[in-house]
C-alpha positions as CSV (number, residue, x, y, z in Angstrom):
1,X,-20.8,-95.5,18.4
2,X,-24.2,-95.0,17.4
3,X,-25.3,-97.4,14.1
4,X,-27.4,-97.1,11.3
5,X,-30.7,-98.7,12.6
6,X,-30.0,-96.7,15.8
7,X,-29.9,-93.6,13.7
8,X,-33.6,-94.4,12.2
9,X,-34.9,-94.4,16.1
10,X,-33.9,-91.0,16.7
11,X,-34.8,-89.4,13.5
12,X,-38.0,-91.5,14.0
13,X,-38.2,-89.9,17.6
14,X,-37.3,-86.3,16.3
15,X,-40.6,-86.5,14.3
16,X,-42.7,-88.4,16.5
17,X,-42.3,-86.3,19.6
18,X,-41.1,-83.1,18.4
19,X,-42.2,-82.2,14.5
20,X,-38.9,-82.1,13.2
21,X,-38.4,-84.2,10.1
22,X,-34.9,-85.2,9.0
23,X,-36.0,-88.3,7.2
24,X,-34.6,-87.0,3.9
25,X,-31.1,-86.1,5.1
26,X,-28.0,-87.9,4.6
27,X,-27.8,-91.0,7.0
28,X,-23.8,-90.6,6.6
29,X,-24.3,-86.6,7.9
30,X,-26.5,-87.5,10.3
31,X,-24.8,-90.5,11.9
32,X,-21.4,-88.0,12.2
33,X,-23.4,-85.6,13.8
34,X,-25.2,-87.5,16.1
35,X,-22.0,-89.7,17.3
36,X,-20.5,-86.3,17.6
37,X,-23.1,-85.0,20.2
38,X,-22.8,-88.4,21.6
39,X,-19.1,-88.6,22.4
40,X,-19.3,-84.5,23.5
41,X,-21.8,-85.3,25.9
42,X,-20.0,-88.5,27.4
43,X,-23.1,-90.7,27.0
44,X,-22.6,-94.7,28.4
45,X,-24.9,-95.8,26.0
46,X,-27.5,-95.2,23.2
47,X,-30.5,-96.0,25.4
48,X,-29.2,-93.2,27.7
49,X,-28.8,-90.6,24.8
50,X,-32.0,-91.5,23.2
51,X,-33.6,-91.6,27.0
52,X,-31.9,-87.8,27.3
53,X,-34.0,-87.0,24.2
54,X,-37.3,-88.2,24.7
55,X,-37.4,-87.1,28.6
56,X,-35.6,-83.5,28.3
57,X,-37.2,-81.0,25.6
58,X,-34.3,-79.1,26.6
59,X,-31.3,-80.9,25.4
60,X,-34.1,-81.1,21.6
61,X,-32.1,-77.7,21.3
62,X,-28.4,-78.8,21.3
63,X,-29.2,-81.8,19.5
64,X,-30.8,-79.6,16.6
65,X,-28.5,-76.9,16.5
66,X,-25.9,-80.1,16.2
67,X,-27.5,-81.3,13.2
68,X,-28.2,-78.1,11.3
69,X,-25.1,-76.4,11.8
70,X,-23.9,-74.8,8.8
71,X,-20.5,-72.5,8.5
72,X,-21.4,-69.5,7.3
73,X,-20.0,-66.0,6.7
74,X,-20.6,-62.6,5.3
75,X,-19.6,-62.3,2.0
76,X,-18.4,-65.7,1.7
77,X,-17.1,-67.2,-1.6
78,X,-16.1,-63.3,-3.2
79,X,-16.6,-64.3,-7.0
80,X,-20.1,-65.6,-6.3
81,X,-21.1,-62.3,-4.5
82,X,-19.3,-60.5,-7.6
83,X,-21.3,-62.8,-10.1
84,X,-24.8,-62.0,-8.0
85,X,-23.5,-58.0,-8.1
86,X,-22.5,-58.0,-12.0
87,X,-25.2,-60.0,-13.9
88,X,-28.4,-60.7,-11.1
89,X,-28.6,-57.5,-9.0
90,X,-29.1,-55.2,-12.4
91,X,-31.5,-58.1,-13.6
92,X,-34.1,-57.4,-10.5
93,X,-33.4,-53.6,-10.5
94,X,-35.9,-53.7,-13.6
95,X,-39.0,-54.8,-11.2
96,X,-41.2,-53.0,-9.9
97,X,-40.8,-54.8,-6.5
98,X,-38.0,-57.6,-5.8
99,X,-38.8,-60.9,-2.9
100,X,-35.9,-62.8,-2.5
101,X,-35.4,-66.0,-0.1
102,X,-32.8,-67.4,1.8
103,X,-33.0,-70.5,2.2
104,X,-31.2,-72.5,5.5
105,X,-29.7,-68.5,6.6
106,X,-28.5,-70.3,9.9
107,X,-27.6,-66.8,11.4
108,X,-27.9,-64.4,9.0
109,X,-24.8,-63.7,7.4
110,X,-25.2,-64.0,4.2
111,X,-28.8,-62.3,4.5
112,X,-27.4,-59.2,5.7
113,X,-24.7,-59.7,2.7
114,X,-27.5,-59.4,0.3
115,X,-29.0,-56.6,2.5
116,X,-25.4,-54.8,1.9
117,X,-25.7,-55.5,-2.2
118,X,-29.0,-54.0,-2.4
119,X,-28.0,-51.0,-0.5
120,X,-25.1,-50.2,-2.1
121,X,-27.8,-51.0,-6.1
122,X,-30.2,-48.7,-4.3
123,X,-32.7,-51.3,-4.1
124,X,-33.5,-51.8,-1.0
125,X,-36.4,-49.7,0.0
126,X,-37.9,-51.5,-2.7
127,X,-37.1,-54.9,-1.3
128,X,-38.5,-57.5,0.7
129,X,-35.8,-60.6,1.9
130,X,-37.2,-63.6,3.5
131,X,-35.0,-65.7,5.7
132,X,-35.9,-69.1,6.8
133,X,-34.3,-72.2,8.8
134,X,-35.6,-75.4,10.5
135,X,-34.2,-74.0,13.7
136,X,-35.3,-71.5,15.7
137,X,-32.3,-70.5,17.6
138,X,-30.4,-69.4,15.1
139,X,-33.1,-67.3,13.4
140,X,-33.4,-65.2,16.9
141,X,-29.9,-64.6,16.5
142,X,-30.0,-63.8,12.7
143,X,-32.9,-61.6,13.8
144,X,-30.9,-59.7,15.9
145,X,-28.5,-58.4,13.3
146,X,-25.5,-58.9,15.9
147,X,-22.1,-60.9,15.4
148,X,-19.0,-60.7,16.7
149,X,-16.3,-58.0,16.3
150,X,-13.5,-60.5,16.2
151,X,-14.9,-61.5,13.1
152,X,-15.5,-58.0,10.6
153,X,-11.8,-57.9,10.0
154,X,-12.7,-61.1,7.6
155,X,-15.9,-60.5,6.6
156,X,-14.4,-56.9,5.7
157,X,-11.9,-58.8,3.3
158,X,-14.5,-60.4,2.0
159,X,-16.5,-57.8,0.7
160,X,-13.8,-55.7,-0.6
161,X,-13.4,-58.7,-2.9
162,X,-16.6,-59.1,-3.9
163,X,-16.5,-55.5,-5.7
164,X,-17.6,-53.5,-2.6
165,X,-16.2,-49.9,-2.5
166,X,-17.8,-48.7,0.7
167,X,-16.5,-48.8,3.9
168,X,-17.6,-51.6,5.3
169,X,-17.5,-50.2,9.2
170,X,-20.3,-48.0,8.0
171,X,-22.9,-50.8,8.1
172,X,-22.9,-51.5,11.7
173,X,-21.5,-50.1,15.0
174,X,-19.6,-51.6,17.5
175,X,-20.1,-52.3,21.3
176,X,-17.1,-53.7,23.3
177,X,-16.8,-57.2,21.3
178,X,-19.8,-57.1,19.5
179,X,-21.6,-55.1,16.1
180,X,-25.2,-54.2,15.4
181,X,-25.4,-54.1,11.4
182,X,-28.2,-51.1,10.4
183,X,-31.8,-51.5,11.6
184,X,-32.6,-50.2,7.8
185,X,-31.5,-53.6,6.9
186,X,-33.6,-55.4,9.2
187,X,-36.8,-53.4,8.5
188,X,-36.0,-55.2,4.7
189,X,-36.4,-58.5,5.9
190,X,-38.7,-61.2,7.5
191,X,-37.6,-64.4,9.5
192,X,-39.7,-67.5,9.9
193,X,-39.3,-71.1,10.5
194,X,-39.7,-73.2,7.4
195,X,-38.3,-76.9,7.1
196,X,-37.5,-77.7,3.2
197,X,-38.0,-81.6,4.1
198,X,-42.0,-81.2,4.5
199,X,-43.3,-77.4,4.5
200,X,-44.7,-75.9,1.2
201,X,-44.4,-73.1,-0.8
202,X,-45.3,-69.8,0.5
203,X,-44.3,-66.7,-1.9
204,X,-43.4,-66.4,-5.4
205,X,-39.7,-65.1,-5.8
206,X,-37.0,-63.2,-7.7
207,X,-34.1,-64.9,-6.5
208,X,-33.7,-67.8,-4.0
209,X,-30.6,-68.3,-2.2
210,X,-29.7,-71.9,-0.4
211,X,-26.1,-72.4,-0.1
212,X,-24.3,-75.3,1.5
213,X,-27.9,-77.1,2.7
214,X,-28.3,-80.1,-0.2
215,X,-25.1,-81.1,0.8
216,X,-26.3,-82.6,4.1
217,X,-30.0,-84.1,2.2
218,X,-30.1,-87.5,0.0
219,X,-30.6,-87.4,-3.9
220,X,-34.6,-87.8,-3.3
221,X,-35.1,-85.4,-0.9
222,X,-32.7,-82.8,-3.2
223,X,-35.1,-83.1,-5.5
224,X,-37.9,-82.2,-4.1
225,X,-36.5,-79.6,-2.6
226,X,-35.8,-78.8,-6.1
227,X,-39.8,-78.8,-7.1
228,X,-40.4,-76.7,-4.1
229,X,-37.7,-74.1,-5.7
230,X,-39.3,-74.4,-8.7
231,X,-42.4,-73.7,-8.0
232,X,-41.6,-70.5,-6.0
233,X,-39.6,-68.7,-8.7
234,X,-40.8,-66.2,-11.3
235,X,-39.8,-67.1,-14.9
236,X,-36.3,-65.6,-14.9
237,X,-36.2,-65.6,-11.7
238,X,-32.3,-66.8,-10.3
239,X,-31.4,-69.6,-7.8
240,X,-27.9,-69.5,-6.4
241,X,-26.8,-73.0,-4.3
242,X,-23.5,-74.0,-3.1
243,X,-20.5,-74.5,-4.6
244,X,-20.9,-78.3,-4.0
245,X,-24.4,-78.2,-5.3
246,X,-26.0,-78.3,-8.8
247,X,-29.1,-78.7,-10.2
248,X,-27.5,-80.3,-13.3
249,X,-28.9,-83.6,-12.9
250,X,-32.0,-83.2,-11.8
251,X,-35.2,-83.6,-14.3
252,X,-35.7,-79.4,-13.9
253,X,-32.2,-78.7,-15.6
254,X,-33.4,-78.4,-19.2
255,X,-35.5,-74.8,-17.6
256,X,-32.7,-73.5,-16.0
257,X,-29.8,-71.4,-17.4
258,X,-26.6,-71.4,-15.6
259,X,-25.0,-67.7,-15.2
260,X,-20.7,-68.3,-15.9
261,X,-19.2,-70.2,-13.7
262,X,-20.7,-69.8,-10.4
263,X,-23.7,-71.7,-9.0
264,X,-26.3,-69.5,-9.9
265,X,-29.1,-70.3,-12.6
266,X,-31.6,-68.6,-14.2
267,X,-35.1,-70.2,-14.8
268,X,-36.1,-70.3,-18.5
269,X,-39.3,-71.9,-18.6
């Protein structure tokens, strides 16, 4: 199994040779992930897995996708997507234009969630959604607008519960196993690279989105991801994070206003 020092080498390594800078992550999620990839891939030892990194750019792919995969899913968590359709969506309708950023989207899900809200508030044309990850894979496929059919029967629950009224086949058509959500939805938004550990602001926003990503970083490195949030919201502006995440205790608290109960704040000063 792969050890704490020997965990340092390879973040070390991801930087040094590839630009990709985990430093501030969670040495516990980290080790998991990389003994996981480790014990998939039948290595005989570490100097062979960190020989298979530094020699194949290739195998940099699975070994990122490894560490940044995140579960996600349309709709997910019903009462938050209520709580973001009850008392934030009618909050942006009032300006005159409305940027929001995702955060970590992994493959799009929730942005084409949001996409669905903003339709459905008739606030889309007047809309601009920005959806950013570390890896690059996964924003091609979130680009794409394309998930599996096996999958809408949930994704369908899961909006009904979140207050929509629509049907929800309407926002995409099928092909064999496979849907294409509406290309009027992907005309709304704009997917880039960004890496919250060491990239910079780049937009001021109405509402930024980063669900189930602080999880995985260490108290530090939370907060100044925190700084960089700050600094790229409007005042009252909203931030929504996971339902394992909090700004509470961070030294930006006292500006933010939490909306009920769901993870969602608004910024006060």
């Amino acid at each position: 199994m792969i050890q704490d020092e020997e965990v340092d080498l390879l973040v070390n390594d991801l930087f040094e040779l590839y630009g990709y800078d985990f430093t501030g992550y969670s040495k516990a999620s980290l080790k998991r992930r990389f003994n996981r990839i480790y014990i998939l891939d039948n290595f005989p030892s570490f100097a062979e897995f960190r020989y298979k990194l530094k020699s194949d750019p290739a195998y940099l792919k699975r070994l990122v996708e490894e560490i940044t995969v995140n579960v996600t899913e349309m709709f997910r968590d019903p009462l938050f997507y209520r709580t973001l359709m009850k008392e934030v969506i009618p909050s942006l309708g009032t300006k005159p234009f409305i940027r929001i950023w995702h955060a970590g989207c992994s493959t799009g899900e929730e942005v084409f969630s949001m996409a669905i809200l903003l339709h459905e508030a008739n606030l889309l044309h007047k809309s601009l959604i920005y959806a950013t990850d570390i890896n690059p894979n996964v924003l091609e496929k979130a680009r794409k607008g394309i998930f599996p059919l096996s999958q809408m029967k949930q994704y369908s629950g899961n909006y009904i519960a979140s207050g929509g009224k629509q049907d929800f086949s309407s926002y995409y058509t099928a092909n064999y196993d496979r849907v294409k959500f509406l290309e009027s939805f992907t005309t709304r938004m704009i997917f880039s690279t960004h890496n919250l550990v060491c990239d910079s602001s780049f937009n001021e926003f109405d509402l930024i989105l980063c669900r189930n990503v602080l999880i995985y970083f260490d108290v530090p490195l939370q907060n100044r991801v925190f700084e960089l949030f700050d600094s790229s919201l409007n005042r009252l502006s909203y931030l929504a994070l996971g339902s394992k995440e909090t700004i509470r205790f961070s030294d930006l608290n006292s500006n933010y206003k939490q909306i009920g109960k769901e993870k969602i704040w608004r910024k006060m000063a």
